[in-house]
KEKE-3310 file (N, C-alpha, C; in steps of 0.2 Angstrom, whole numbers, plus 5000, padded with zeros to 4 digits):
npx = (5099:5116:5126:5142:5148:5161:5174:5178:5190:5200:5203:5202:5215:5225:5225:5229:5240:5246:5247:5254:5268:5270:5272:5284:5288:5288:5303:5321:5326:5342:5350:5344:5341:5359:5362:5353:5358:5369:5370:5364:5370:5383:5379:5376:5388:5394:5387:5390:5405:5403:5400:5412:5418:5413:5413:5414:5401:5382:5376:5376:5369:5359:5365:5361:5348:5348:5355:5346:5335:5341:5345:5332:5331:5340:5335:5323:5329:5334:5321:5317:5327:5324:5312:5315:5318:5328:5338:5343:5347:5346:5355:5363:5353:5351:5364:5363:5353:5359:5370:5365:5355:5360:5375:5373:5363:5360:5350:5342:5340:5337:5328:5317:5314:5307:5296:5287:5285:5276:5267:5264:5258:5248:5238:5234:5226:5220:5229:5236:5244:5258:5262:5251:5243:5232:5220:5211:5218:5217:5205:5200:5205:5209:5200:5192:5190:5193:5208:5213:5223:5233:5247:5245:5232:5233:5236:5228:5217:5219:5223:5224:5228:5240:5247:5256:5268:5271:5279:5288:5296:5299:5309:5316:5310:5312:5325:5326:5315:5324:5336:5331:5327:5340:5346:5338:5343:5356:5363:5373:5371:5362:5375:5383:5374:5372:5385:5388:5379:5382:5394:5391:5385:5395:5400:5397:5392:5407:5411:5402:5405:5417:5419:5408:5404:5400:5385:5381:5383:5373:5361:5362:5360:5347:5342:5343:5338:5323:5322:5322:5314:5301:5299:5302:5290:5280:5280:5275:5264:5253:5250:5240:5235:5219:5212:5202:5199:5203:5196:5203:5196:5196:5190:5197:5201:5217:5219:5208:5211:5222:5222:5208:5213:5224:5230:5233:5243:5240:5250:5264:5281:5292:5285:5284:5298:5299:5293:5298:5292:5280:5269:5264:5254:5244:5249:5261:5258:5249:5260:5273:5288:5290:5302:5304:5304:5292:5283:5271:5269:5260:5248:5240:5235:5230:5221:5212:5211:5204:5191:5184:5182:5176:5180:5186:5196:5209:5211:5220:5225:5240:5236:5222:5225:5231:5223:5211:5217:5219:5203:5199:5209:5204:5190:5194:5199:5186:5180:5187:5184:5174:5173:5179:5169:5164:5164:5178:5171)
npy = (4646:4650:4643:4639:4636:4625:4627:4617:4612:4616:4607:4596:4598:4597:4586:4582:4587:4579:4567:4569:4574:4561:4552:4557:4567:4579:4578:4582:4579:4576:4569:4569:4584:4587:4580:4586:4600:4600:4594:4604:4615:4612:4610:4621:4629:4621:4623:4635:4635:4627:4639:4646:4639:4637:4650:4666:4669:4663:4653:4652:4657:4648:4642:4652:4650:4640:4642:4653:4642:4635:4647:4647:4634:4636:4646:4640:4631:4640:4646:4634:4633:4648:4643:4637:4624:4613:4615:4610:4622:4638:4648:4640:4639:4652:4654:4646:4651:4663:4661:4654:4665:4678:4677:4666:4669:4684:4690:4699:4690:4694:4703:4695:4685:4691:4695:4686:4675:4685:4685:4670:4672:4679:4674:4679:4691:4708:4721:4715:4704:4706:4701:4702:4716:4730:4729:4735:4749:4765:4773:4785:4801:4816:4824:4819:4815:4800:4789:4786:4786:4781:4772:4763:4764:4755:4744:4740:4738:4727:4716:4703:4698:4702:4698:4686:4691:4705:4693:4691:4703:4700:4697:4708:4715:4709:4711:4727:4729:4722:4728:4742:4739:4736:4748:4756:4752:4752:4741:4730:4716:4719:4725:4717:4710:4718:4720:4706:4703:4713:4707:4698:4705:4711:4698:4692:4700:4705:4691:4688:4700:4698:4688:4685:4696:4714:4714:4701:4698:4708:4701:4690:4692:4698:4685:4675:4682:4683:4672:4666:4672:4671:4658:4657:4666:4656:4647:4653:4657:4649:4647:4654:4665:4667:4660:4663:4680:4689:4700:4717:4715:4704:4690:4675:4658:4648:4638:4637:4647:4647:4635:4641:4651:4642:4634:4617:4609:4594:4581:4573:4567:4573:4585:4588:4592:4600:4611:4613:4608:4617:4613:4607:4615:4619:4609:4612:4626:4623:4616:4627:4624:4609:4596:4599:4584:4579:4584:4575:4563:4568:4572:4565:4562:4576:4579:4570:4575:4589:4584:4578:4591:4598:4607:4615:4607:4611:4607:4607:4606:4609:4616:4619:4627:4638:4641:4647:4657:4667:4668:4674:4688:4691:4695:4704:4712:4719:4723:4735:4743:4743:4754:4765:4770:4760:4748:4749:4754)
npz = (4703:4699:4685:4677:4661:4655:4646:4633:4626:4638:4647:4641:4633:4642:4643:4634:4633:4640:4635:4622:4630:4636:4626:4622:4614:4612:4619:4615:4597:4595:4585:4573:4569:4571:4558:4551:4553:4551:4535:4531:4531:4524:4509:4507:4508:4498:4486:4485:4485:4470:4462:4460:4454:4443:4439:4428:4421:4413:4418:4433:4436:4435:4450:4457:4459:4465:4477:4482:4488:4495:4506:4512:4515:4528:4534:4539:4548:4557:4562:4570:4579:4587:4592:4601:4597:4593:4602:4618:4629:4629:4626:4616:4605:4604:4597:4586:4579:4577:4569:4555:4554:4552:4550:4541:4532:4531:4537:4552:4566:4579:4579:4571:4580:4593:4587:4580:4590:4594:4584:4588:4600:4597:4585:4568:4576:4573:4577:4586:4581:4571:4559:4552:4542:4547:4538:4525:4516:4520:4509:4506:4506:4518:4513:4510:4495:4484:4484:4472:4463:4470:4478:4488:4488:4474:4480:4489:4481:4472:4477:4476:4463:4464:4472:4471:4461:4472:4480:4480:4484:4497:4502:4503:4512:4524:4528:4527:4539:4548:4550:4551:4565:4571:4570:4580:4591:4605:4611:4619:4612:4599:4593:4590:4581:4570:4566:4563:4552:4543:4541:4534:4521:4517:4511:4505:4494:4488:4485:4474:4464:4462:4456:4444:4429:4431:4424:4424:4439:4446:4440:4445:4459:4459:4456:4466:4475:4474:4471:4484:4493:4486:4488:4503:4507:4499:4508:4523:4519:4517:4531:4537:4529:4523:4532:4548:4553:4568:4579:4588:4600:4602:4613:4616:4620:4623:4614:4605:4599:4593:4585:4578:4568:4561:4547:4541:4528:4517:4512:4509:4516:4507:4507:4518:4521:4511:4516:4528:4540:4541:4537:4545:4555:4565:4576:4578:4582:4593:4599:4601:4605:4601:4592:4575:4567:4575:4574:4562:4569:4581:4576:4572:4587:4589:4580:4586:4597:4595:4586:4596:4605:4598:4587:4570:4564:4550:4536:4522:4502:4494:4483:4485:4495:4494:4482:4491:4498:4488:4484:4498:4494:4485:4488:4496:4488:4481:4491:4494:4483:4483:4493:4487:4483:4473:4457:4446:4429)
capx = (5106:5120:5132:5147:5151:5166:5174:5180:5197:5205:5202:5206:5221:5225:5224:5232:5248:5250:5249:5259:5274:5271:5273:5290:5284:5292:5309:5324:5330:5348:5355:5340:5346:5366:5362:5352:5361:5378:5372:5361:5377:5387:5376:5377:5396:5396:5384:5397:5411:5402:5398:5418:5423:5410:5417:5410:5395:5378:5376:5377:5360:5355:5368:5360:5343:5348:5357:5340:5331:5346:5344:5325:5329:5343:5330:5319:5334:5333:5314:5318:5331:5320:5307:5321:5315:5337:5343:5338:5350:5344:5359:5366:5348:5350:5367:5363:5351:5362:5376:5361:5349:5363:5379:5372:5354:5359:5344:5343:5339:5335:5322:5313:5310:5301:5292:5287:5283:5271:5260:5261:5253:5239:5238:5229:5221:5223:5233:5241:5248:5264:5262:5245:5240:5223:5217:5210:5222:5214:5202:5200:5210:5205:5196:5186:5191:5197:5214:5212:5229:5241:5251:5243:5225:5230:5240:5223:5211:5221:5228:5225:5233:5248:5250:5262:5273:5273:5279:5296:5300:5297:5314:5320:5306:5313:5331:5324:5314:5329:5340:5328:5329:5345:5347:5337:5346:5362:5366:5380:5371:5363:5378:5386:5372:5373:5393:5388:5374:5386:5399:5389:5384:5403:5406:5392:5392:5412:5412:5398:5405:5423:5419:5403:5404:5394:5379:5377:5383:5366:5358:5363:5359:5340:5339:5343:5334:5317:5319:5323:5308:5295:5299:5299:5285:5275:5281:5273:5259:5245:5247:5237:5230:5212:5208:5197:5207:5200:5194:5208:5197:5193:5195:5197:5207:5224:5217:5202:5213:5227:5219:5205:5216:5229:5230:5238:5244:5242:5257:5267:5289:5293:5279:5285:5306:5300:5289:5301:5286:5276:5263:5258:5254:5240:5252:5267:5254:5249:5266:5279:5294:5291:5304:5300:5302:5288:5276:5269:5267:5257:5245:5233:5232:5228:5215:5204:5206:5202:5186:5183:5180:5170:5186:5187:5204:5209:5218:5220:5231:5243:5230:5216:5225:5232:5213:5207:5220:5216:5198:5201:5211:5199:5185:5194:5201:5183:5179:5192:5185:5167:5174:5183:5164:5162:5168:5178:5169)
capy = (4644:4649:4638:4640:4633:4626:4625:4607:4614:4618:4601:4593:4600:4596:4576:4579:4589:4572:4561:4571:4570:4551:4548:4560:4570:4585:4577:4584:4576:4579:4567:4574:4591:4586:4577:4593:4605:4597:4594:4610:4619:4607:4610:4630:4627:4617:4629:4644:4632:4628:4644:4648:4635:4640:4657:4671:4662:4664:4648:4655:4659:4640:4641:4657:4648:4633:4645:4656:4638:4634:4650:4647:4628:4637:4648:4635:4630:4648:4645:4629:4637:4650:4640:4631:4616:4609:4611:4611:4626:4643:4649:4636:4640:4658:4655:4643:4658:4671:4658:4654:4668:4681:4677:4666:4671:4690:4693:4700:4684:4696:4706:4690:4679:4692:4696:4678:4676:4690:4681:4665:4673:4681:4672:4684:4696:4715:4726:4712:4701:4709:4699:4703:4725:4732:4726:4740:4755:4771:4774:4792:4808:4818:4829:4814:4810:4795:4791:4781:4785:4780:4765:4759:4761:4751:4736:4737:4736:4722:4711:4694:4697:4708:4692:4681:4698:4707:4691:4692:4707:4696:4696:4715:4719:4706:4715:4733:4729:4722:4734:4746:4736:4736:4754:4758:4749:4752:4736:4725:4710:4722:4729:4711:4706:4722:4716:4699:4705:4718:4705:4693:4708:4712:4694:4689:4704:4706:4687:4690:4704:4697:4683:4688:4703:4718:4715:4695:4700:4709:4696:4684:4694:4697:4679:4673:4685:4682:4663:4664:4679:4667:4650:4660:4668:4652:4640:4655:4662:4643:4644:4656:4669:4667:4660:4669:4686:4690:4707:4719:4716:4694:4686:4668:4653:4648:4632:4638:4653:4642:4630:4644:4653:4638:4630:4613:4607:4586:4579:4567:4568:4579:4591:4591:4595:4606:4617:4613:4605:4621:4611:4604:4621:4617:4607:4618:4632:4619:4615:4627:4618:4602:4597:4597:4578:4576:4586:4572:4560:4571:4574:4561:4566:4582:4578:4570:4581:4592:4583:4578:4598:4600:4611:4613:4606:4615:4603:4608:4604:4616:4619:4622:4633:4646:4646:4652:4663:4671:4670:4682:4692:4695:4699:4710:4721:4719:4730:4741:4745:4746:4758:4772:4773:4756:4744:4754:4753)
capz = (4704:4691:4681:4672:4656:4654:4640:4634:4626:4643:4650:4635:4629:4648:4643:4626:4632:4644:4631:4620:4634:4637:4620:4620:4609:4617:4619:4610:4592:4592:4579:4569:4569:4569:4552:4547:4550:4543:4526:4525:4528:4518:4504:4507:4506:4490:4479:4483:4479:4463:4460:4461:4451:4437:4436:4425:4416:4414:4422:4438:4436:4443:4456:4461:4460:4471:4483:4487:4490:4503:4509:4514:4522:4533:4537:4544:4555:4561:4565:4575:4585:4589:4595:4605:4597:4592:4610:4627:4630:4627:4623:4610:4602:4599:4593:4581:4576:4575:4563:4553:4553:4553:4547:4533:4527:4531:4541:4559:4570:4588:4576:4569:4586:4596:4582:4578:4596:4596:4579:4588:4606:4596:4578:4564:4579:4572:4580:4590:4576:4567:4553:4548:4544:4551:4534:4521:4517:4521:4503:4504:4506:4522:4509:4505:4487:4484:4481:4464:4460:4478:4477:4494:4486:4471:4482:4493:4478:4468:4481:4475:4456:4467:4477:4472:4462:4478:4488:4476:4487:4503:4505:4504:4516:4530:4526:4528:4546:4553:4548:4557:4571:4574:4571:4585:4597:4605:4615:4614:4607:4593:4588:4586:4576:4565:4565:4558:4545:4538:4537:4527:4517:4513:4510:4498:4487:4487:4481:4467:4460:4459:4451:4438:4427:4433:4424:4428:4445:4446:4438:4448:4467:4460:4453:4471:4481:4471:4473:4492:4492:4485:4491:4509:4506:4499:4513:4526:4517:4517:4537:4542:4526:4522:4539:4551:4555:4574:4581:4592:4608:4605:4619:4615:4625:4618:4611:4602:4593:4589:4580:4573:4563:4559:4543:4538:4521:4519:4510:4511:4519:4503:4506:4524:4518:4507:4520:4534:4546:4542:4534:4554:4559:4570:4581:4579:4588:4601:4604:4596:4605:4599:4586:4569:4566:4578:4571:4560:4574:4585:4569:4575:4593:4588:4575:4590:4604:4590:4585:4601:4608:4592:4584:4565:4561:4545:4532:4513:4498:4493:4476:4487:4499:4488:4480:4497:4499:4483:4484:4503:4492:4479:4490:4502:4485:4479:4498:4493:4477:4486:4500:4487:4478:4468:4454:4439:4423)
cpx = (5111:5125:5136:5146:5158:5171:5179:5187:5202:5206:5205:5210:5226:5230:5229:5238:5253:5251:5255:5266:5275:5271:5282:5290:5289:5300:5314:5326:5337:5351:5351:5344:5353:5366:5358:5354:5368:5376:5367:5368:5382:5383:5377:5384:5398:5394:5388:5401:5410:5402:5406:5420:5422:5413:5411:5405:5388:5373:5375:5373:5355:5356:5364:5351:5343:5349:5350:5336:5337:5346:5337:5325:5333:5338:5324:5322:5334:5326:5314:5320:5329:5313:5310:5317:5324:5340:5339:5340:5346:5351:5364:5360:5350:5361:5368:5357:5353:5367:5371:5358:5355:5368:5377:5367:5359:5356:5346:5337:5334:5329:5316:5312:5305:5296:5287:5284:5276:5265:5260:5256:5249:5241:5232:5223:5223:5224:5236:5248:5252:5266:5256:5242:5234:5218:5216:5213:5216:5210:5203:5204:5206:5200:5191:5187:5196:5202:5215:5220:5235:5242:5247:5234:5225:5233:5233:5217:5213:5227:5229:5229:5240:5251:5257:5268:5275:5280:5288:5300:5301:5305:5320:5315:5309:5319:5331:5322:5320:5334:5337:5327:5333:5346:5345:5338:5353:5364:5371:5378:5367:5367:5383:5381:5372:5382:5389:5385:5377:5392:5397:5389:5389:5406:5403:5392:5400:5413:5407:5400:5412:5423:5415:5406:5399:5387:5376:5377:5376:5360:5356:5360:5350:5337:5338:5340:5326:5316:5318:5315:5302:5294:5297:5293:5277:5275:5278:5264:5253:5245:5239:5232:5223:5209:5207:5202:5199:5201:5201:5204:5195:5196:5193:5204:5211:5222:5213:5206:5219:5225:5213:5206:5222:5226:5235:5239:5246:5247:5258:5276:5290:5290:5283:5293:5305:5295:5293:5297:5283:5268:5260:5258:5251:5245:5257:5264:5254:5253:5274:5285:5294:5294:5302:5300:5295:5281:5272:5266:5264:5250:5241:5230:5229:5222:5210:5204:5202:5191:5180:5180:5176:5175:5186:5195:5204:5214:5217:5226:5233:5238:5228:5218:5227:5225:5210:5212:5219:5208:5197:5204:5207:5194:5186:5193:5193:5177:5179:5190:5176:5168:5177:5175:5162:5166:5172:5175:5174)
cpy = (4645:4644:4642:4635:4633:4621:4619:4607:4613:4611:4594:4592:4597:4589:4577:4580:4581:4566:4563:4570:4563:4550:4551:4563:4577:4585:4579:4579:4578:4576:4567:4581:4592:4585:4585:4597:4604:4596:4598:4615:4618:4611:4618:4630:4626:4618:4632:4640:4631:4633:4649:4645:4638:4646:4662:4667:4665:4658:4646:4659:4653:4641:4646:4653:4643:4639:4650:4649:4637:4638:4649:4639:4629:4642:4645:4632:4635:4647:4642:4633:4642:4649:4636:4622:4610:4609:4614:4618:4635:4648:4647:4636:4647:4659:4652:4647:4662:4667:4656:4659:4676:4682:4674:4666:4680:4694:4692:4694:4688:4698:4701:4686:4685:4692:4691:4675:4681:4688:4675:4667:4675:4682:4676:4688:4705:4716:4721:4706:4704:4706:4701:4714:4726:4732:4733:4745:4758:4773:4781:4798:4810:4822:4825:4813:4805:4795:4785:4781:4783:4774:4762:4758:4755:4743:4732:4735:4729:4718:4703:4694:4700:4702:4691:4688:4700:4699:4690:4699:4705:4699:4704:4718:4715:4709:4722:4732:4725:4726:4740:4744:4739:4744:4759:4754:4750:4748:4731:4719:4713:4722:4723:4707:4712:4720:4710:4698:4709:4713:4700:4697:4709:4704:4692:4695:4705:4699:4686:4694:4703:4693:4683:4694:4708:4714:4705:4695:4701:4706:4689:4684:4694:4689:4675:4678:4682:4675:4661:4669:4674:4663:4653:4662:4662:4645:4643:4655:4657:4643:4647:4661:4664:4663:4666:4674:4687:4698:4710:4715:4707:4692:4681:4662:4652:4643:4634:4645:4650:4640:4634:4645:4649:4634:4625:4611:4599:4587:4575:4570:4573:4584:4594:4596:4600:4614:4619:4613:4610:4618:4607:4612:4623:4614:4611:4624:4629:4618:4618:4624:4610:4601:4595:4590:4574:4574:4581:4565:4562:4573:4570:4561:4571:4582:4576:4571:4586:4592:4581:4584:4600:4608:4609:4612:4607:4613:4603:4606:4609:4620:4624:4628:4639:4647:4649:4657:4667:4673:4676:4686:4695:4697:4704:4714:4722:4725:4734:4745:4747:4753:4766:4774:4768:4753:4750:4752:4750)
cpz = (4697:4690:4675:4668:4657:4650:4640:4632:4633:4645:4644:4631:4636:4647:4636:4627:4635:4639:4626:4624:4636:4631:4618:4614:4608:4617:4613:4603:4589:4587:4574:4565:4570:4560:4547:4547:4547:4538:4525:4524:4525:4512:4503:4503:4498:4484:4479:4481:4470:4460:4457:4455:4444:4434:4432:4419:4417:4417:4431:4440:4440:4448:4461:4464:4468:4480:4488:4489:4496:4508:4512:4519:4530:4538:4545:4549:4562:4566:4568:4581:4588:4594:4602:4605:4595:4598:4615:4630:4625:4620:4617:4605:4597:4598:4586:4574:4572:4570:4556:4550:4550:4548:4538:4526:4527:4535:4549:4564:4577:4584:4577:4574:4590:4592:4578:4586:4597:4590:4584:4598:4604:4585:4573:4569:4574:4577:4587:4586:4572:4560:4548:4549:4547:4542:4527:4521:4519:4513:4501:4508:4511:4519:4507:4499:4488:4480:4477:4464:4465:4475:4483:4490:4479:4475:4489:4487:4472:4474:4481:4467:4460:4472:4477:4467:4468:4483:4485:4480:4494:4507:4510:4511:4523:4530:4532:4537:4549:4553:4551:4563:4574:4575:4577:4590:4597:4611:4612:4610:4601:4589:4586:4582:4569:4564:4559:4552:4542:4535:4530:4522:4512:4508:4502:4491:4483:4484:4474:4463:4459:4456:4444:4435:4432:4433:4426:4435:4449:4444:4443:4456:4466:4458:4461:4475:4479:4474:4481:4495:4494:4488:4500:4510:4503:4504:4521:4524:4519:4524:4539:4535:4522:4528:4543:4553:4563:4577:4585:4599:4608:4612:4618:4620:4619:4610:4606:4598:4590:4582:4575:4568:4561:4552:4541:4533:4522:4512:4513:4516:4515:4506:4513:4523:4517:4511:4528:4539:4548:4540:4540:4556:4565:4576:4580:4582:4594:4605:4599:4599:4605:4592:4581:4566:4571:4577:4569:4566:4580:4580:4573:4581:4592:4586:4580:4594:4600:4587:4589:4606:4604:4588:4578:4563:4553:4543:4526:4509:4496:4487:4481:4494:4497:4484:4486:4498:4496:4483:4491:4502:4488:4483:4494:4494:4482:4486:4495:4489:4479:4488:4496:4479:4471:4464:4450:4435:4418)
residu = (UNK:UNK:UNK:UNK:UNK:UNK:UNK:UNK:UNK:UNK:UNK:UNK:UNK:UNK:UNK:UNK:UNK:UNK:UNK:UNK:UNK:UNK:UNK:UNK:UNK:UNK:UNK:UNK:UNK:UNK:UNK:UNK:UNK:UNK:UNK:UNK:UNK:UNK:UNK:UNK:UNK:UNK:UNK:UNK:UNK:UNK:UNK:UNK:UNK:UNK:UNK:UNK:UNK:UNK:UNK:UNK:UNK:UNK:UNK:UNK:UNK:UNK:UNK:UNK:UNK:UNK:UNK:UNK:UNK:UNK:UNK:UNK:UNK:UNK:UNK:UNK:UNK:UNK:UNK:UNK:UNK:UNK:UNK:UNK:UNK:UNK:UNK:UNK:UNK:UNK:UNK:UNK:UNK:UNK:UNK:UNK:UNK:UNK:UNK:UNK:UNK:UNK:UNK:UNK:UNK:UNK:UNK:UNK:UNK:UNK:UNK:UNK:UNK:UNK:UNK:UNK:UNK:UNK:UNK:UNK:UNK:UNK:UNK:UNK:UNK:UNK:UNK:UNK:UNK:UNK:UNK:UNK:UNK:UNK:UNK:UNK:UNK:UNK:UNK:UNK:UNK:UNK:UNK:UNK:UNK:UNK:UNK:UNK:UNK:UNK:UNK:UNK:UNK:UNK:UNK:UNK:UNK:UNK:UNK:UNK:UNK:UNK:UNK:UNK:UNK:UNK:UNK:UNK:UNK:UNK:UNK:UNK:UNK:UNK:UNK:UNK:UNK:UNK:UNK:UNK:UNK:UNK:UNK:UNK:UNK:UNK:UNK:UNK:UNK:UNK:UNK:UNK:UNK:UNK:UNK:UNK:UNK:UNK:UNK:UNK:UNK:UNK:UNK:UNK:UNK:UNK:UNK:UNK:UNK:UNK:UNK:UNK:UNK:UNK:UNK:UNK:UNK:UNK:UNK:UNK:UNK:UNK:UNK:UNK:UNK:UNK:UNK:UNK:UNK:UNK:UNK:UNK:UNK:UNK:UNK:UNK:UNK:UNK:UNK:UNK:UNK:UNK:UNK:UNK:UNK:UNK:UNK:UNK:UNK:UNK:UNK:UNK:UNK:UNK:UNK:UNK:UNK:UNK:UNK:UNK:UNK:UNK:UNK:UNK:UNK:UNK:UNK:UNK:UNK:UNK:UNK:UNK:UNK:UNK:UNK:UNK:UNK:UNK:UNK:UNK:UNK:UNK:UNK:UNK:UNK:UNK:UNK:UNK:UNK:UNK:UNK:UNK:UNK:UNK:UNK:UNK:UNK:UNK:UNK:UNK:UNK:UNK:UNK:UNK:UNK:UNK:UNK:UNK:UNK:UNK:UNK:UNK:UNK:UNK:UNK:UNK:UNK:UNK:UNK:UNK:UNK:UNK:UNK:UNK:UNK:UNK:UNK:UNK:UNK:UNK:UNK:UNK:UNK:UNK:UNK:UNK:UNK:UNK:UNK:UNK:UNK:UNK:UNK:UNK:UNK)
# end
């Protein structure tokens, strides 16, 4: 006589979604996010004022710093909205999107949800993940010698020292693929999102270079793209690298690929501000429309359905997760360096 297994996630998540809704867990936080977004856009506001008032200076080098960390929390509002975790409404989501994501980061908002929808339906699988590549460049030339001197063989044989460098371009790369987006599309809510990213482009360069000289001008655009780059980039990068990456054809339940490849960061309220409720990651997979003030109060549900199924919930300090990240960097380029014929001398 046959039996199925069956697996203790399904039934379990089952039990946890309901408690998660009986605790309102789920429920919208609008005088949350009235409170957040008026004084992050206040704050956006009152750098560029400062930055007007200061005038030509090289002083305008902090302002520029502040301004890419403001750029990185409106972001996170962008990622709410997206997730429609600030309104119940669809459409006052992706307009708080498109004012945010659009008019005042610069980046295309339409590009960046599906795209973000598409890592969180299959988190670090290749070739279904858009955040993660298919891993090792290509080592050798169809002629078979390797290609010692390409740019892609050394950014695959040195990827843990090229890290935190590379992730300073974060910014121009999210730029470029929207900007290719939209290009190829010729629909009217594209071409009002290319409208609204060109004006910002117009508005933010045309007040930089009226106010600065040339060269702090320039000074002041890579000072603020860098910080907005990095901080973006190290408030993304501890969810999910150096957790298990999963084959193109895994087949795994939602629950068990969630949480596989999901990493948390403990902390205390700071940690969370400064992550924008990415350091619950695990539950933000479980349940990405739940608002991010929630996150923290569903942490403990999580933890023992989690230990409950016999799931390793994966919670590190920001230290120890940038070591693992680096150590999965070093051994992939340590591949790499197998794969084009060994160590160098």
């Amino acid at each position: 006589m046959l039996t199925t297994t069956v697996d203790p996630t399904i039934t379990g998540f089952r039990d946890l979604a309901l408690q998660v809704r009986a605790a309102k867990l789920l429920d919208r936080r609008p005088a949350y996010y009235r409170a957040k977004v008026g004084s992050t856009i206040a704050v956006f506001g009152g750098l560029w004022a400062a930055f007007v008032v200061v005038g030509n200076s090289w002083a305008t080098l902090g302002l520029a710093a502040a301004i890419g960390v403001i750029f990185t929390q409106l972001g996170f509002l962008g990622h709410d909205a997206g997730h429609q975790q600030v309104f119940s409404s669809r459409r006052a989501n992706r307009v708080l999107g498109l004012v945010v994501g659009n008019a005042l980061i610069g980046l295309c908002y339409g590009w960046w949800v599906p795209k973000h929808n598409a890592h969180h339906a299959h988190p670090n699988q290749r070739g279904h993940d858009p955040d993660i590549g298919d891993g090792l460049v290509p080592a050798q030339s169809p002629g078979g010698e390797p290609r010692r001197r390409s740019l892609a063989w050394a950014l695959a044989r040195w990827p843990a020292p090229l890290f935190f460098p590379l992730m300073a371009l974060r910014s121009a790369g999210l730029h470029v693929s929207g900007a290719r987006y939209l290009l190829g599309r010729h629909d009217r809510a594209a071409i009002l999102e290319a409208l609204v990213v060109m004006a910002h482009g117009a508005a933010f360069f045309s007040l930089v270079f009226l106010v600065l000289s040339p060269l702090r001008a320039l000074a002041f655009v890579a000072v603020q793209q860098v910080v907005f780059s990095c901080y973006l980039g190290c408030s993304f990068a501890p969810n999910h690298k150096g957790m298990p990456i999963l084959a193109a054809d895994t087949t795994m339940g939602f629950v068990r690929r969630q949480v596989t490849t999901s990493r948390n960061l403990s902390g205390g309220w700071l940690l969370t501000f400064l992550l924008g409720g990415l350091n619950f990651q695990i539950e933000h997979h479980l349940f990405p429309s739940m608002p991010r003030p929630n996150l923290r109060r569903a942490q403990g549900l999580v933890k023992e359905f989690c230990a409950c199924c016999g799931l390793d919930y994966c919670e590190a300090s920001v230290p120890q997760s940038f070591g693992r990240i680096l150590e999965h960097l070093g051994a992939r380029g340590r591949a790499a360096a197998l794969a084009v014929g060994g160590l160098p001398s």
